[in-house]
C-alpha positions as a printed NumPy array, in Angstrom:
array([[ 14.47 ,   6.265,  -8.772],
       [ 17.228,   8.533,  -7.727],
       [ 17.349,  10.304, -11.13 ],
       [ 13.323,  10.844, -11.215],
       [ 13.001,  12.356,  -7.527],
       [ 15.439,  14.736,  -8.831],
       [ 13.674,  15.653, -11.981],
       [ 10.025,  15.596, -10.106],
       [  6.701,  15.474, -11.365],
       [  4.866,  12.277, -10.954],
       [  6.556,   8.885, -10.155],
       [  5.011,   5.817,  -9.862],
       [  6.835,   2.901,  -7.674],
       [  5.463,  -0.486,  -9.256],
       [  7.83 ,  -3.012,  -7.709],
       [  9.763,  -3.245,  -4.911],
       [ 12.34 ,  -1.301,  -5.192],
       [ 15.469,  -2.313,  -2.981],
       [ 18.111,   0.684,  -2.897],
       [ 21.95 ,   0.008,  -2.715],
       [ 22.366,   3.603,  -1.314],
       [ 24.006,   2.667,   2.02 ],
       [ 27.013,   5.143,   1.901],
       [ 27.05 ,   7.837,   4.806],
       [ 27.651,  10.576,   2.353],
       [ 25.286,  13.41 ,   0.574],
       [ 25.644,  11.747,  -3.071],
       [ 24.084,   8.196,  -1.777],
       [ 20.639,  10.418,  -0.798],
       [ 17.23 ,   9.595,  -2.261],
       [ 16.143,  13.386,  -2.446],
       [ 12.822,  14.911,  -3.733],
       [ 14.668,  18.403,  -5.135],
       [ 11.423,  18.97 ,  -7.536],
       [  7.778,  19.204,  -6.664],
       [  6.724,  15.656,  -6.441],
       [  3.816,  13.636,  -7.235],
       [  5.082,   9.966,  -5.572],
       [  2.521,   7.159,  -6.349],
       [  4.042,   4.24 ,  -4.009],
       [  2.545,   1.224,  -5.178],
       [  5.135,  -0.616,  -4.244],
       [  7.534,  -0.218,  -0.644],
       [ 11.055,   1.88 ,  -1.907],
       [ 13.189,  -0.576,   1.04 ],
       [ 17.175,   1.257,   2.404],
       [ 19.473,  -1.501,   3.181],
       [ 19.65 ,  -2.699,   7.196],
       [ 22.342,  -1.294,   8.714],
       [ 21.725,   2.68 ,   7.991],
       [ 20.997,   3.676,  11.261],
       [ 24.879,   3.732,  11.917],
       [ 25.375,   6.478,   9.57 ],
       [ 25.645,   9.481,  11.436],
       [ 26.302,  12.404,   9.041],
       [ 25.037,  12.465,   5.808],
       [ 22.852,   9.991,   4.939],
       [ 20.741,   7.796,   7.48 ],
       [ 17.283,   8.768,   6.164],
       [ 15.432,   6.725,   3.272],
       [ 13.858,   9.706,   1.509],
       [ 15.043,  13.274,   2.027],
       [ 11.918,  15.875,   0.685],
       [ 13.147,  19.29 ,   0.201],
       [ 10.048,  20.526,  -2.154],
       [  6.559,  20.043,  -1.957],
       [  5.348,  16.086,  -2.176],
       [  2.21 ,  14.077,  -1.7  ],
       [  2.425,  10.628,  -1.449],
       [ -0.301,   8.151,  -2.27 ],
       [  0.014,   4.882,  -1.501],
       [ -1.782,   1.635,  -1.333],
       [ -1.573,  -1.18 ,   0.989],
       [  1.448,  -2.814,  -0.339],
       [  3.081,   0.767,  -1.117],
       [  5.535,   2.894,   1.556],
       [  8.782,   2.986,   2.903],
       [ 10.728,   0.419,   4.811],
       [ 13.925,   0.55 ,   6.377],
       [ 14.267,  -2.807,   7.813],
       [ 17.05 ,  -3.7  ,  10.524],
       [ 18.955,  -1.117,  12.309],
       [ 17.865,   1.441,   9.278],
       [ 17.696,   5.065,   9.127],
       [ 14.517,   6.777,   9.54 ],
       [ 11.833,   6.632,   6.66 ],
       [ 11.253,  10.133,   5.426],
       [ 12.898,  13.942,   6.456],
       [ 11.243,  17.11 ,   5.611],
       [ 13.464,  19.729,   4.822],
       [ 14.022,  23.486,   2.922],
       [ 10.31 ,  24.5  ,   3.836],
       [  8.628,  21.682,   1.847],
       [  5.256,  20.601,   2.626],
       [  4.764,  16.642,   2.662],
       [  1.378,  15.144,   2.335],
       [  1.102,  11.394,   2.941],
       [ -2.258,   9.538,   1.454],
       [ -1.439,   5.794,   2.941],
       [  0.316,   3.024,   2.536],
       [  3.422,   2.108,   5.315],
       [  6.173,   3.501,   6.575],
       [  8.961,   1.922,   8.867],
       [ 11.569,   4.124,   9.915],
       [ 14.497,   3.456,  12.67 ],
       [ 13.307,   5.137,  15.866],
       [ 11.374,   7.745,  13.421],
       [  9.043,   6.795,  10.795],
       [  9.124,  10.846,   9.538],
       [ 10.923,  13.527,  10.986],
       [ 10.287,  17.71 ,  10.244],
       [ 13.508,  19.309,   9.882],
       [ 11.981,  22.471,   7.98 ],
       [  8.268,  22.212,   6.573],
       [  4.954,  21.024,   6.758],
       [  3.754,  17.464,   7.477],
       [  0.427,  16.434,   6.451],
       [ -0.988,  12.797,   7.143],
       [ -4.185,  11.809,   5.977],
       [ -3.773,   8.231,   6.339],
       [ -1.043,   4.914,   6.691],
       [  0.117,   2.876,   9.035],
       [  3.52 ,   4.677,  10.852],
       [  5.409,   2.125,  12.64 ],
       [  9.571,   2.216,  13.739],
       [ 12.352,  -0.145,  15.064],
       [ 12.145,   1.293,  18.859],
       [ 15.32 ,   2.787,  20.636],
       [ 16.937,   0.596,  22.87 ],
       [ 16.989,   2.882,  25.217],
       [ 13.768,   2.962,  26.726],
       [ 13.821,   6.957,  27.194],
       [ 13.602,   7.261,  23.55 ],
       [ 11.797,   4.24 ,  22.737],
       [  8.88 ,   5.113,  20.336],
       [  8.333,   8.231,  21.534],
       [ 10.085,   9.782,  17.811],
       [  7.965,   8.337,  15.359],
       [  6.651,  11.32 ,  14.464],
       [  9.227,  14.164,  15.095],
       [ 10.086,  17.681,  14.393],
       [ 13.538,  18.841,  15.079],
       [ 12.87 ,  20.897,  18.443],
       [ 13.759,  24.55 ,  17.778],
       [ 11.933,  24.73 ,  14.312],
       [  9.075,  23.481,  15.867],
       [  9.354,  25.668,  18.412],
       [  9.389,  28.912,  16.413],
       [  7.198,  27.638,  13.964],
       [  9.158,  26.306,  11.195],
       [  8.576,  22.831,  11.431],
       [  4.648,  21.673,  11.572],
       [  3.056,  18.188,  11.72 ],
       [ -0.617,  17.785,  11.276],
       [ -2.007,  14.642,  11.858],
       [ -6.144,  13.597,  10.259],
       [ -5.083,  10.375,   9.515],
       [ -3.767,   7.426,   9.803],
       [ -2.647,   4.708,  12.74 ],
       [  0.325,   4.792,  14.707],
       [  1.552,   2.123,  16.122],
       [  3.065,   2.399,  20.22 ],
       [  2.45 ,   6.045,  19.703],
       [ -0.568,   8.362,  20.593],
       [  0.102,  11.66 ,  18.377],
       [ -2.275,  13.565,  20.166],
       [ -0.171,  12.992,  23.566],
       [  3.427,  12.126,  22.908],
       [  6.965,  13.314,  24.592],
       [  8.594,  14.154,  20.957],
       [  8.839,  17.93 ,  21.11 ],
       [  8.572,  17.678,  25.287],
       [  4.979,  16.377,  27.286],
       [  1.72 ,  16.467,  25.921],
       [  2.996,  17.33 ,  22.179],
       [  0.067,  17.334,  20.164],
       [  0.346,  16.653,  16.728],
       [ -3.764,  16.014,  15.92 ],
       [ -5.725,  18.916,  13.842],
       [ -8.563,  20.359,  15.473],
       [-11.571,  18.689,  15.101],
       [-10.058,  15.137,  15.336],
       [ -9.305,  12.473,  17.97 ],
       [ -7.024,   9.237,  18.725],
       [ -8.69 ,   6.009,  19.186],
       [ -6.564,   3.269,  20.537],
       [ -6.476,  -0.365,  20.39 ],
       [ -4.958,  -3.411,  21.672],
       [ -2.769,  -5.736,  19.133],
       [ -1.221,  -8.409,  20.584],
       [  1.789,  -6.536,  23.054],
       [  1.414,  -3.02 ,  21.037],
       [ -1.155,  -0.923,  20.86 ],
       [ -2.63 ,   0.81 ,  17.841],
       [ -3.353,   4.679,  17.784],
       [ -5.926,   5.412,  14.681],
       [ -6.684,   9.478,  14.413],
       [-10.342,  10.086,  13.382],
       [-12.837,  12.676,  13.331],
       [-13.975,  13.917,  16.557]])
């Protein structure tokens, strides 16, 4: 997997793929370094236990040149216990994500540099314990790119679970992350609730 991110074009993800990759250094990444055509079939799942890695490598998939990702039902990224987060954009790449799930730790997919697009998925993340932080990251640009423009999410898809994109805390209050011309709709499940963008 490692070696066909690098080389780019299109990759298709099958099986479940469970990565080994759990070193906090820059060699262990998963990076897209080639335009990218990433057809997630199947969930690409970072061992538990990443979210402790603090320098170098505590995100699942690191995309640093232009991506879309479609994915079916059984198809995304998943972190599982105490993981890193699911997907960073980086190096002025633009990321478009066409379904499936992704399960991050505190952030599903973070903007570091670039362009998010979501047309659709389900975006879901291991909370913060500490309730100031909670979900509110689950979507997330790094805060001075957004702020001067280099770092972009826009949302016309997709549910999000505990989070409302279009009226979130992650770059400060009332971040909107919702294109024009669409709306949240939000519904109860169980103890969480469900935010679904749709046309409006």
């Amino acid at each position: 997997l490692k070696e066909a991110l690098t080389n780019g074009g299109v990759v298709a993800v099958t099986k479940d793929i469970h990565t080994n990759n759990i070193e906090d250094t820059a060699a262990a990444r998963i990076v897209i370094s080639q335009p990218t055509t990433l057809n997630l079939e199947k969930k690409i799942i970072t061992p538990d236990n990443m979210g402790n890695n603090t320098n170098s490598n505590f995100v699942a998939l690191y995309v640093n040149a232009d991506t879309t990702i479609n994915a079916g039902k059984d198809g995304g990224i998943d972190t599982g216990v105490n993981g890193g987060y699911g997907i960073n954009v980086n190096d002025g790449a633009t990321l478009t994500i066409n379904g499936g799930y992704y399960y991050g730790g505190g952030t599903a997919v973070q903007v570091q540099k670039g362009t998010l697009i979501i047309n659709g998925g389900t975006f879901a993340c291991e909370p913060y314990s500490n309730p100031t932080y909670g979900y509110n990251f689950l979507i997330n640009c790094v805060d001075g790119a957004y702020k001067n423009g280099t770092a972009k999410a826009i949302i016309q898809g997709g549910t999000f679970i505990n989070f409302d994109p279009s009226n979130c805390t992650a770059e400060g209050a009332g971040t909107n992350f919702v294109a024009d011309g669409y709306k949240v709709v939000s519904e109860a499940h169980g103890t969480d609730t469900w935010y679904t963008v749709v046309k409006g």
